[in-house]
Structures are given as C-alpha cells and as structure tokens.
PDB file of N, CA, C and O in Angstrom:
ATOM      1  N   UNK A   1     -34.010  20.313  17.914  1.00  0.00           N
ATOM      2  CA  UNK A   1     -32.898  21.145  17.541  1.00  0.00           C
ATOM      3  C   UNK A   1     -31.897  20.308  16.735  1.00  0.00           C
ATOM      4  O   UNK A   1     -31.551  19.165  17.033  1.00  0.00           O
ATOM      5  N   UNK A   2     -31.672  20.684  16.171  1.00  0.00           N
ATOM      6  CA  UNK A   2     -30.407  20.003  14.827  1.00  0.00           C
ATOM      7  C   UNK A   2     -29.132  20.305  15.751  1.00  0.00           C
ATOM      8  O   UNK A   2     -28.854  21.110  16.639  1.00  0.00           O
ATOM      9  N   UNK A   3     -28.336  18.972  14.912  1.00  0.00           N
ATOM     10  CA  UNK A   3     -27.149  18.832  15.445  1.00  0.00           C
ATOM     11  C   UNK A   3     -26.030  20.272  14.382  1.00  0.00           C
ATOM     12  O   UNK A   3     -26.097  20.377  13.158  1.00  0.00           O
ATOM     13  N   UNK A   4     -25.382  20.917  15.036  1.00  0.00           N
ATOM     14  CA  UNK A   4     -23.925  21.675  14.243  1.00  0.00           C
ATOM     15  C   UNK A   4     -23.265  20.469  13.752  1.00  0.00           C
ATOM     16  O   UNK A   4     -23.448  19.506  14.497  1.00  0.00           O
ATOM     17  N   UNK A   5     -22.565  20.240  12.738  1.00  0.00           N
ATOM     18  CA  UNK A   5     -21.564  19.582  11.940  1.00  0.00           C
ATOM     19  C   UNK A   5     -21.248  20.811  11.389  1.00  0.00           C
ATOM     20  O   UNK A   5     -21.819  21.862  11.095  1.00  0.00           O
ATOM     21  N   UNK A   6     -19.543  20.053  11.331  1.00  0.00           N
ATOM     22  CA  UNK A   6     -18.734  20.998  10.446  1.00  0.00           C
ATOM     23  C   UNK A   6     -18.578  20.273   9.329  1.00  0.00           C
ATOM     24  O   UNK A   6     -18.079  19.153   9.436  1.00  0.00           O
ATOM     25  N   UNK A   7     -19.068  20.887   7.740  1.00  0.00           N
ATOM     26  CA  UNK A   7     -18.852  20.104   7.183  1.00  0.00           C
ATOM     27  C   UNK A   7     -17.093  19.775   6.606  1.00  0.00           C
ATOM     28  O   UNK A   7     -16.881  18.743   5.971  1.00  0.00           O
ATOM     29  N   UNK A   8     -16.087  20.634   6.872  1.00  0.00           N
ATOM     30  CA  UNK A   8     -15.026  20.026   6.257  1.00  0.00           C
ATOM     31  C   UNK A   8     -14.455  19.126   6.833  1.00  0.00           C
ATOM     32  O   UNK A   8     -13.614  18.389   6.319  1.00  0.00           O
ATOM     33  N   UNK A   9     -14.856  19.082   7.990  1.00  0.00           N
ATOM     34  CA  UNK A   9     -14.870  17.632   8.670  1.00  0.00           C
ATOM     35  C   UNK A   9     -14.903  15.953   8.047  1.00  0.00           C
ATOM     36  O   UNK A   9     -14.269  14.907   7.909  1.00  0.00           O
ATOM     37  N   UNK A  10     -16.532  16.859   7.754  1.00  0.00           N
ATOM     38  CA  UNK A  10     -17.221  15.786   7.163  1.00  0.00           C
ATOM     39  C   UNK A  10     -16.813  15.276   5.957  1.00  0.00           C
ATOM     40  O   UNK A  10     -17.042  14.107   5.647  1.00  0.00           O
ATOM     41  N   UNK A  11     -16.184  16.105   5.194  1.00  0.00           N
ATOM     42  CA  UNK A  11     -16.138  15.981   3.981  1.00  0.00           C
ATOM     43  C   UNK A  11     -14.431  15.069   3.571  1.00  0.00           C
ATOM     44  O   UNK A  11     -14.140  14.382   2.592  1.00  0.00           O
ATOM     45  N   UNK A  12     -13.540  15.485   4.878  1.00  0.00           N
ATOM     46  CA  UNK A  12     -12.333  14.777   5.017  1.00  0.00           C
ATOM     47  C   UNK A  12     -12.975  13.623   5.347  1.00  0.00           C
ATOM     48  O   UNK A  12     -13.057  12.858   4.387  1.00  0.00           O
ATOM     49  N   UNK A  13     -13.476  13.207   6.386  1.00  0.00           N
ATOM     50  CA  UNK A  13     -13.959  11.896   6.328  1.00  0.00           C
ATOM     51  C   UNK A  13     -13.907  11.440   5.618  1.00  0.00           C
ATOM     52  O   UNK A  13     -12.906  10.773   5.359  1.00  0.00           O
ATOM     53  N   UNK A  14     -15.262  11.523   4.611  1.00  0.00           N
ATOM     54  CA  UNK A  14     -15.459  10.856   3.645  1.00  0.00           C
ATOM     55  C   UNK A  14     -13.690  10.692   2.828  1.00  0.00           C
ATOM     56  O   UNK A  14     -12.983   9.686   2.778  1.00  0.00           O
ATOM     57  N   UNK A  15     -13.478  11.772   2.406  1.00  0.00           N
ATOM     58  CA  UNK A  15     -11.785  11.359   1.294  1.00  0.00           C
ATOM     59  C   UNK A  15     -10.973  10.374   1.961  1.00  0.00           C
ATOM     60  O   UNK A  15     -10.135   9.767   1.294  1.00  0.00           O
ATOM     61  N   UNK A  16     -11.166  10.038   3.692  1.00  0.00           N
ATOM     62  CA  UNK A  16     -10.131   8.872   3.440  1.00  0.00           C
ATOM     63  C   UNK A  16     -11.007   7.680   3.631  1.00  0.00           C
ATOM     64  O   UNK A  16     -10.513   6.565   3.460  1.00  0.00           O
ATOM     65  N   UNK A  17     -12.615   7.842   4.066  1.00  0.00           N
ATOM     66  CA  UNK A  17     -13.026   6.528   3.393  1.00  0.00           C
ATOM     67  C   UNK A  17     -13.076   5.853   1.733  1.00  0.00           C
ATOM     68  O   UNK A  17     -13.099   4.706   1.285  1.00  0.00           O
ATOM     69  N   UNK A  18     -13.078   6.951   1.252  1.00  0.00           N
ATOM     70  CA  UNK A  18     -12.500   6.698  -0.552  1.00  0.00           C
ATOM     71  C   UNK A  18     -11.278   5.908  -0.505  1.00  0.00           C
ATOM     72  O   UNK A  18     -11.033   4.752  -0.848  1.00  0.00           O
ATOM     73  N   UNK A  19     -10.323   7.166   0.194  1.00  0.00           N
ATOM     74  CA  UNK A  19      -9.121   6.461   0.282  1.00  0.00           C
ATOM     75  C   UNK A  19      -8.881   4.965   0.121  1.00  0.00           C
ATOM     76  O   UNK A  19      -8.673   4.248  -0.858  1.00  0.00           O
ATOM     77  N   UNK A  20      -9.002   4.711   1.678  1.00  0.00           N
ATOM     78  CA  UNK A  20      -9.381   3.768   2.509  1.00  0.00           C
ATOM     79  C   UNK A  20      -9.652   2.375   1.361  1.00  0.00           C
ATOM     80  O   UNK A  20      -9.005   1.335   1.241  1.00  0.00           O
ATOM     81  N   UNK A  21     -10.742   2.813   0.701  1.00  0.00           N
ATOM     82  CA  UNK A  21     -11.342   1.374  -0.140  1.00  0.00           C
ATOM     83  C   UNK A  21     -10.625   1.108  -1.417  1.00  0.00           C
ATOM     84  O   UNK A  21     -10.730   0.041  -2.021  1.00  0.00           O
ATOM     85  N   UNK A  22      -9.787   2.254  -1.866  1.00  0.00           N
ATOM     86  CA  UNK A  22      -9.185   2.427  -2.696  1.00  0.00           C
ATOM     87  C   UNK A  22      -7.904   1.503  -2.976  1.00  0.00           C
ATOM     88  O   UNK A  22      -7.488   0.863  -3.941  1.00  0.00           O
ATOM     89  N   UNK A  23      -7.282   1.859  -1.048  1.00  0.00           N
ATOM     90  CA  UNK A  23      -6.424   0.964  -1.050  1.00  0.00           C
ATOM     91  C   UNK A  23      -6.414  -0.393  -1.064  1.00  0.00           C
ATOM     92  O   UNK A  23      -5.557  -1.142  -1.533  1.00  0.00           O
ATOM     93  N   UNK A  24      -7.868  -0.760  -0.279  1.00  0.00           N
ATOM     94  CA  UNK A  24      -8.130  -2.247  -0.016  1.00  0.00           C
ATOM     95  C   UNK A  24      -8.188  -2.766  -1.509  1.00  0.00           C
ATOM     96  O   UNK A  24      -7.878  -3.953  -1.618  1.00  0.00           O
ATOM     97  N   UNK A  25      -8.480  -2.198  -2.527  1.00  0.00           N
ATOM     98  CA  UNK A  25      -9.028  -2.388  -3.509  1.00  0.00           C
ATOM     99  C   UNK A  25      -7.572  -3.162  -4.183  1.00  0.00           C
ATOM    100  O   UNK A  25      -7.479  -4.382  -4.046  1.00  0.00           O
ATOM    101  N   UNK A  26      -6.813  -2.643  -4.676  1.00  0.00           N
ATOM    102  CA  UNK A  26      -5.248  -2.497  -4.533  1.00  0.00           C
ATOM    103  C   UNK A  26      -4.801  -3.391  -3.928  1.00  0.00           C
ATOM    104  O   UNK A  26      -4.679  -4.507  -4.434  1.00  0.00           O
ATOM    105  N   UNK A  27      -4.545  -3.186  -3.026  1.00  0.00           N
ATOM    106  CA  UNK A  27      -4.078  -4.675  -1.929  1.00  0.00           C
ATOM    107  C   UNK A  27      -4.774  -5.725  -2.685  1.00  0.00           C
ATOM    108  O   UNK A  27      -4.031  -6.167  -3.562  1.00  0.00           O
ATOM    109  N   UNK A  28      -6.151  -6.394  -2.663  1.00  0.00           N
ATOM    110  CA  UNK A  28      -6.475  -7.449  -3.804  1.00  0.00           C
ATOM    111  C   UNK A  28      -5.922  -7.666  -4.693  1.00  0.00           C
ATOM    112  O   UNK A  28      -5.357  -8.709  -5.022  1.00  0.00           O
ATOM    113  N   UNK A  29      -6.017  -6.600  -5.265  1.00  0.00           N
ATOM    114  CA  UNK A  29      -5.706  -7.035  -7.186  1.00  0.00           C
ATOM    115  C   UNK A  29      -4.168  -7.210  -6.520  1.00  0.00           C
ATOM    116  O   UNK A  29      -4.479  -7.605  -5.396  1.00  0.00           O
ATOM    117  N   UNK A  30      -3.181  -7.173  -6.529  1.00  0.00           N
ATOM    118  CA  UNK A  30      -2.030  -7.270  -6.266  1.00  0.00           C
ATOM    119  C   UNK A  30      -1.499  -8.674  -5.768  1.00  0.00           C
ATOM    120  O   UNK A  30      -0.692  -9.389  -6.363  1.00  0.00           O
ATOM    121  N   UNK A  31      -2.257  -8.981  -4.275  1.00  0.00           N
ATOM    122  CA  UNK A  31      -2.820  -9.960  -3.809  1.00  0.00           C
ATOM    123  C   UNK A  31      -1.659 -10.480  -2.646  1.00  0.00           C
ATOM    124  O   UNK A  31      -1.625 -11.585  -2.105  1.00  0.00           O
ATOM    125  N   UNK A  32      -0.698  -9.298  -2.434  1.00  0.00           N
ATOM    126  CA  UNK A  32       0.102  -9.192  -1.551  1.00  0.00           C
ATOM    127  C   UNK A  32       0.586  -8.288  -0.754  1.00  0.00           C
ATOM    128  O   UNK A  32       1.120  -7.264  -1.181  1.00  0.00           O
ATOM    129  N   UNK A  33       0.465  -8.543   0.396  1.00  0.00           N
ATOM    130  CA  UNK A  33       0.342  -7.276   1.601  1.00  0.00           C
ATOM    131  C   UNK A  33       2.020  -6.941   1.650  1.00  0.00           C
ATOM    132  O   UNK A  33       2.880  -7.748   1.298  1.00  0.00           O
ATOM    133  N   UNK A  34       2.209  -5.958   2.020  1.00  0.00           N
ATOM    134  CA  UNK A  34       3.309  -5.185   1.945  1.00  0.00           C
ATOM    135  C   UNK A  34       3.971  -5.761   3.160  1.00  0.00           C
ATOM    136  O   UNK A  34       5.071  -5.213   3.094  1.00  0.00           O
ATOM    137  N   UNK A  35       3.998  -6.526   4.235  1.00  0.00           N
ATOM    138  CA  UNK A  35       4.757  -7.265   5.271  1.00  0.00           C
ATOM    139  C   UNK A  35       4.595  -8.613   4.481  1.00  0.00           C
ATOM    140  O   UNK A  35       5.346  -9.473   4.942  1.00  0.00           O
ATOM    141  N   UNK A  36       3.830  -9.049   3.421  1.00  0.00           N
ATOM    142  CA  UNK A  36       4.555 -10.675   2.982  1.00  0.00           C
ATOM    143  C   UNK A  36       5.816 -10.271   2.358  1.00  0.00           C
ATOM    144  O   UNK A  36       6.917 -10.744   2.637  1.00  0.00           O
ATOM    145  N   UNK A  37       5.554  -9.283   1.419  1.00  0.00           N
ATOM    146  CA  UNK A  37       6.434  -8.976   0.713  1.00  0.00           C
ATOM    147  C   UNK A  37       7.879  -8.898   1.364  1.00  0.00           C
ATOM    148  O   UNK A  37       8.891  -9.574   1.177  1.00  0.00           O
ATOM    149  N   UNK A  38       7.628  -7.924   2.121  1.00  0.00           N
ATOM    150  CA  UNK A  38       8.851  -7.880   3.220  1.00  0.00           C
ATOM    151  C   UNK A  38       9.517  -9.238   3.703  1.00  0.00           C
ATOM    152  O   UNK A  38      10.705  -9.537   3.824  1.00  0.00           O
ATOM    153  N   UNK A  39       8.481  -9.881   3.915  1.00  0.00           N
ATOM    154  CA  UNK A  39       8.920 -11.267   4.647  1.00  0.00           C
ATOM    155  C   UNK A  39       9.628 -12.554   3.434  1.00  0.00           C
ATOM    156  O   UNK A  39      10.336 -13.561   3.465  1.00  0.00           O
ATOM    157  N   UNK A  40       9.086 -11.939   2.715  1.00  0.00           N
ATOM    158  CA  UNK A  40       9.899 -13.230   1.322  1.00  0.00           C
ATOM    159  C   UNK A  40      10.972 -12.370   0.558  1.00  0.00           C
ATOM    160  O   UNK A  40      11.842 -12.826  -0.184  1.00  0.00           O
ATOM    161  N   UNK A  41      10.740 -10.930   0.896  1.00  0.00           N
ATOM    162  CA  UNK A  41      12.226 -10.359   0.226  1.00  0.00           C
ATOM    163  C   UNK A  41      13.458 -10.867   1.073  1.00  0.00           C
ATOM    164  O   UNK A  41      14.576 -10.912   0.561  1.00  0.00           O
ATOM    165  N   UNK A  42      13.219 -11.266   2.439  1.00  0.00           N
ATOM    166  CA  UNK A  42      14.181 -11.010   3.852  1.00  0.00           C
ATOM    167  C   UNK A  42      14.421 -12.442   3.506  1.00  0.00           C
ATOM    168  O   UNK A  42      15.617 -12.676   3.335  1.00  0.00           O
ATOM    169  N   UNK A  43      13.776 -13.275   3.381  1.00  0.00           N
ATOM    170  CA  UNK A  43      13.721 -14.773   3.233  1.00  0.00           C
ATOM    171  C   UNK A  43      14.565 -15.634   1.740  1.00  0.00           C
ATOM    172  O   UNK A  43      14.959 -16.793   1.604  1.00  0.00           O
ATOM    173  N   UNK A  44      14.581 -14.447   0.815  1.00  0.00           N
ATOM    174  CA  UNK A  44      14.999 -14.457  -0.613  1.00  0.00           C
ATOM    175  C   UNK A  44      17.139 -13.964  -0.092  1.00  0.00           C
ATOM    176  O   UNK A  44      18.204 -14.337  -0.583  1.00  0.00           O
ATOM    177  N   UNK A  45      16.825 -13.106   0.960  1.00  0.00           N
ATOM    178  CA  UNK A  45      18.088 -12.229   0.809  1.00  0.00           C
ATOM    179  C   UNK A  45      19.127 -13.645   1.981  1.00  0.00           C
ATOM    180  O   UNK A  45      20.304 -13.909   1.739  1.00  0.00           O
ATOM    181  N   UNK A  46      18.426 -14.241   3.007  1.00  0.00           N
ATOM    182  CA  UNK A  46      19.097 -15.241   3.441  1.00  0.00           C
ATOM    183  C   UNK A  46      19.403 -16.086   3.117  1.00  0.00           C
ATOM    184  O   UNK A  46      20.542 -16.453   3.407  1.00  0.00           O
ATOM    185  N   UNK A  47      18.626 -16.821   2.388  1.00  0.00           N
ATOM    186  CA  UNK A  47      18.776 -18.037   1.005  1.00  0.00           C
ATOM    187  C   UNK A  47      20.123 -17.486  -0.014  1.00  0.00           C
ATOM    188  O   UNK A  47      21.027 -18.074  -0.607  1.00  0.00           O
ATOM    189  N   UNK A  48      19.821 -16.405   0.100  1.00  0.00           N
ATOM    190  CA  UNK A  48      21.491 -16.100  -1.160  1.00  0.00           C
ATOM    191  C   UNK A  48      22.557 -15.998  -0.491  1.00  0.00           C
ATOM    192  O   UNK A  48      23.645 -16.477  -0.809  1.00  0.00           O
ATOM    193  N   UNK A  49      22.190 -15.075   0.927  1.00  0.00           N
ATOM    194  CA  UNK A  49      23.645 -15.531   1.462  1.00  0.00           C
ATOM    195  C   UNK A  49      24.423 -16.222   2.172  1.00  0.00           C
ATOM    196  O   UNK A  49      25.618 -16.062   2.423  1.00  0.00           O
ATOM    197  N   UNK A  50      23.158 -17.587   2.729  1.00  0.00           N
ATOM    198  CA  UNK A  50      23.479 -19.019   2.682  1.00  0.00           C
ATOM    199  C   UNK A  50      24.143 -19.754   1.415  1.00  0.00           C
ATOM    200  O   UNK A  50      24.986 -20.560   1.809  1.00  0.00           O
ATOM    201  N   UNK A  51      24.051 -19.731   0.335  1.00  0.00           N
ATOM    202  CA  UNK A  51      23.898 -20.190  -0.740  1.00  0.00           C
ATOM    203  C   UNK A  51      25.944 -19.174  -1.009  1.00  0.00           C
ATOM    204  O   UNK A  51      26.990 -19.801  -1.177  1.00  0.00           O
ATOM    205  N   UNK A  52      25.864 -18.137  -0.969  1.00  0.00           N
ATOM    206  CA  UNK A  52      27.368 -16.987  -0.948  1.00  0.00           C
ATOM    207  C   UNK A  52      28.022 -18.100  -0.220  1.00  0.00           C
ATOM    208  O   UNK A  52      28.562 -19.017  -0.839  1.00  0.00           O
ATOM    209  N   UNK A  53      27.993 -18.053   1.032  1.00  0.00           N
ATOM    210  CA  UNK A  53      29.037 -18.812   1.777  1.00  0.00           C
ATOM    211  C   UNK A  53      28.827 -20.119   1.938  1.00  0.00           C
ATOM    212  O   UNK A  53      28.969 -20.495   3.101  1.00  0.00           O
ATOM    213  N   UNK A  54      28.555 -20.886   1.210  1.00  0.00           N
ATOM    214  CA  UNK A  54      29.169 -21.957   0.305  1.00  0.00           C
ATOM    215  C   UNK A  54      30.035 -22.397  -0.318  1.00  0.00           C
ATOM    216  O   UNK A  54      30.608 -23.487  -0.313  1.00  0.00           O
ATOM    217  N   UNK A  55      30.201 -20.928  -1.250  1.00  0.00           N
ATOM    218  CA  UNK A  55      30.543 -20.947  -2.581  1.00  0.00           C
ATOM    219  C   UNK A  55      32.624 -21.729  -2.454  1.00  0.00           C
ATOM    220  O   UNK A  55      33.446 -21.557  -1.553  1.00  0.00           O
ATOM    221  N   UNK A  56      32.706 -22.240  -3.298  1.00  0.00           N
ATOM    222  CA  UNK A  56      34.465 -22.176  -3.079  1.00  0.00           C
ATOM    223  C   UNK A  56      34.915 -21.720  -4.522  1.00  0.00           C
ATOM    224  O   UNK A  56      34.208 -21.717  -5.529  1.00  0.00           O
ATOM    225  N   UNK A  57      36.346 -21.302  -4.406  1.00  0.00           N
ATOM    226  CA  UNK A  57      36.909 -20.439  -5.283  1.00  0.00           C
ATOM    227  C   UNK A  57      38.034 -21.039  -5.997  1.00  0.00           C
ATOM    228  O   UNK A  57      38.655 -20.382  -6.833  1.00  0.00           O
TER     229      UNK A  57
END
C-alpha cells in the first residue's frame, strides 16, 4: 500500500530547502555572518566613544 503525502507539503519543503541554500550561498560570498557583523559594529561604536571622551576642548 502506498504511503498518502500531501503534496503542498511537499512542495513547501522543498521552497525552503532552495531557500535554505540560497542563503548559505550568500552568507559565503559575503563572507560574514550577521552576529560578526554585529559584533565589530558594537566594537567599532566603543572604540569611538572611548576615543569621544578623551577628546579636550
């Protein structure tokens, strides 16, 4: 006896395994994950305002 599948199921599946590789794909070429980024923007924004209160007038 054959198994029932639904195929729109099936067929979502598949779109976010597309997805899915699409993004990985992306993430490479780029070659930076969206939490480094985060982490050297946060790291960029303390350095300046170490660097601010320094400053003299």
């Amino acid at each position: 006896m054959a198994e029932i599948v639904n195929l729109r199921t099936v067929r979502k599946q598949k779109d976010r395994e597309v997805a899915k590789a699409k993004g990985i794909e992306a993430a490479a070429k780029s070659g930076r994950s969206k939490a480094l980024k985060a982490l050297q923007k946060a790291r960029a924004e303390k350095s300046e305002r170490a660097l601010d209160g320094h400053k003299t007038e």
